[in-house]
N, C-alpha and C positions, 0 to 999 in steps of 0.2 A: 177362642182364647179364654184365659181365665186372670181374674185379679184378686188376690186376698194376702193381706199382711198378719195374720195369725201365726205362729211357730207349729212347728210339726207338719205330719203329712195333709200335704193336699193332693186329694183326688178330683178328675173329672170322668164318671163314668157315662159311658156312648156305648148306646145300643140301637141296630138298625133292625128292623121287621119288613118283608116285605108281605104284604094284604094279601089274601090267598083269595082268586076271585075278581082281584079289583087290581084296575090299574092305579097305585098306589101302595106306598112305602112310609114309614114313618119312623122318624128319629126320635131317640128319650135320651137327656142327659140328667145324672145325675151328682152334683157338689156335694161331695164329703172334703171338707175342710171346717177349720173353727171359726170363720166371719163370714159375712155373704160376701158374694162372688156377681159378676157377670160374667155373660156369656153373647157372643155375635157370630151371626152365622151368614155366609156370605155366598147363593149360588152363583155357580159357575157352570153356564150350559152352552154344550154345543151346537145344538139344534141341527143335527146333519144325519145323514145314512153313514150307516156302523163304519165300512173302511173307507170315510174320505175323511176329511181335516178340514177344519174351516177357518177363515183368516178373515182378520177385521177387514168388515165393508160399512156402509148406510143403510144397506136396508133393512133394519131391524126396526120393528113399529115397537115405539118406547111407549107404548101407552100402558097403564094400570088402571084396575078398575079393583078398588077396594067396599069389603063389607065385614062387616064386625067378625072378627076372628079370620076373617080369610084375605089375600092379593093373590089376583088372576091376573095373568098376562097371557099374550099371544102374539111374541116377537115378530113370529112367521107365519104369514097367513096361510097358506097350504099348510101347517100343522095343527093337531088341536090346540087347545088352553093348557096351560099348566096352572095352578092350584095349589096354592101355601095356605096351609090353615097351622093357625098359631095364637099366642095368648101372650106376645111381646108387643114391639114397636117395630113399624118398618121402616126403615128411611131410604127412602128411592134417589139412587145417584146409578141413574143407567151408565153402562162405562164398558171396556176392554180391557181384561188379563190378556198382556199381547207377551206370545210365544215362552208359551209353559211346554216342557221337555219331557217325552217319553221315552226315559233309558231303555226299555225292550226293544222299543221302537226302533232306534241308533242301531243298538247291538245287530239287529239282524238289517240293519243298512238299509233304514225304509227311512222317509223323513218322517223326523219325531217332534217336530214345534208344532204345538196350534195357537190360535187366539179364542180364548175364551168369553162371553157373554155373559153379564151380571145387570137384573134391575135392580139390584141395591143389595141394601141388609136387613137382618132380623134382630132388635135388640132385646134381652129376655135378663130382668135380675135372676139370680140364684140364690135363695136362703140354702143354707146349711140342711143337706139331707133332702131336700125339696128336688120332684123329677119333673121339667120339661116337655111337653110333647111338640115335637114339629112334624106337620104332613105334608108330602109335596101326592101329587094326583094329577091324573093326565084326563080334563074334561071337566071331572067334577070328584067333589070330595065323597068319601063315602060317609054318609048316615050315623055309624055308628062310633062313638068317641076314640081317639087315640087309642085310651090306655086298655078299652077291651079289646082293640083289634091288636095290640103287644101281646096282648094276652093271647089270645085264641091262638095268636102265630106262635109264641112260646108252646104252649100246649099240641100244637100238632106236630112240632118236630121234636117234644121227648114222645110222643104219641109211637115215631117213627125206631127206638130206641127199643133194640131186640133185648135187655133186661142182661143183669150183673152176672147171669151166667157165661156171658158169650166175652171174648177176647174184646182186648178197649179197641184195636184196629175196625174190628166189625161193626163195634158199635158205631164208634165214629163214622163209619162208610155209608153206613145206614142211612144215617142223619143228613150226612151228606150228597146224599145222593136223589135226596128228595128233589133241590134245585135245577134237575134234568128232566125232570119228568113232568111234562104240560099235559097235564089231566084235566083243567080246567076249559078244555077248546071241546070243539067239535068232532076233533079227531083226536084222541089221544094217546101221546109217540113218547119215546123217550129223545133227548135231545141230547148230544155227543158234541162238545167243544163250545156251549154253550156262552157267549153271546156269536159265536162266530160260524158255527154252522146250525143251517134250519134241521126241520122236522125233518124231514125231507131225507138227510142222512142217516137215519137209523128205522126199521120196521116200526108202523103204529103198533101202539095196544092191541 
């Protein structure tokens, strides 16, 4: 959410990068308005394999273990750590989003409620024009800052961008198309319906 009592437009810009290489994703927001703002960011995780749904129980291990810039948790012992690296405040209120609604889910007459999993929030002011980074990371963070790994990921998907002679569909396609393609493994496949079906579905590389 955002707060500022200035006239005129306010904007909140959100951009998501995913790490090319790393398990790891990272969010940038940036407040174009005329007063500072905050900003609170609240995960919500399911911690389950891709088609099940998971519903408030106990056994979620509520523990955090904090270190300057970063909170590690590990709800679920069979999974790894998950990893917030950030440059706000956290305030840890472990708790349940009970039975949040997946309209696709409905539409094709599957059940669509889960209960979702949160160790708190992330509190971060926002000056005017001033970007954010948040990292989340499965294990451990990577090495190198936020704002260059936005970068590099920017730059590899206009990298993908076949140039202003070709039709904007193509280009578009192009760029989009990067997201199918796990070249970063051992074997590298194109992947077809992506998070829902594996490698395994289409001829490797």
């Amino acid at each position: 959410y955002y707060a500022g009592q200035s006239p005129g437009l306010k904007t909140l810009e959100r951009r998501l990068s995913l790490v090319r290489g790393e398990n790891a994703a990272v969010l940038s927001y940036t407040w174009h308005g005329g007063s500072p703002a905050s900003l609170r960011l609240r995960p919500l995780l399911p911690l389950r394999p891709i088609h099940a749904l998971t519903h408030e129980h106990g056994g979620m291990v509520q523990r955090v273990r904090m270190r300057p810039g970063q909170v590690e948790i590990q709800p679920v012992s069979a999974l790894p750590s998950v990893v917030f690296g950030h440059d706000g405040v956290f305030l840890g209120s472990p708790d349940w989003y009970r039975r949040l609604e997946y309209p696709e889910d409905k539409l094709r007459h599957v059940e669509g409620e889960e209960d979702l999993w949160t160790p708190g929030a992330f509190e971060f002011p926002l000056p005017p024009g001033r970007t954010i980074h948040f990292t989340i990371a499965v294990g451990a963070l990577p090495d190198t800052p936020p704002a260059e790994l936005e970068r590099r990921t920017t730059a590899y998907l206009r990298a993908q961008d076949p140039g202003d002679e070709r039709p904007r569909a193509v280009r578009e396609l192009s760029i989009a198309a990067e997201q199918f393609c796990a070249d970063e493994c051992e074997h590298a496949a194109v992947v077809a319906g992506f998070p829902w079906l594996s490698a395994l579905s289409r001829a490797q590389l």
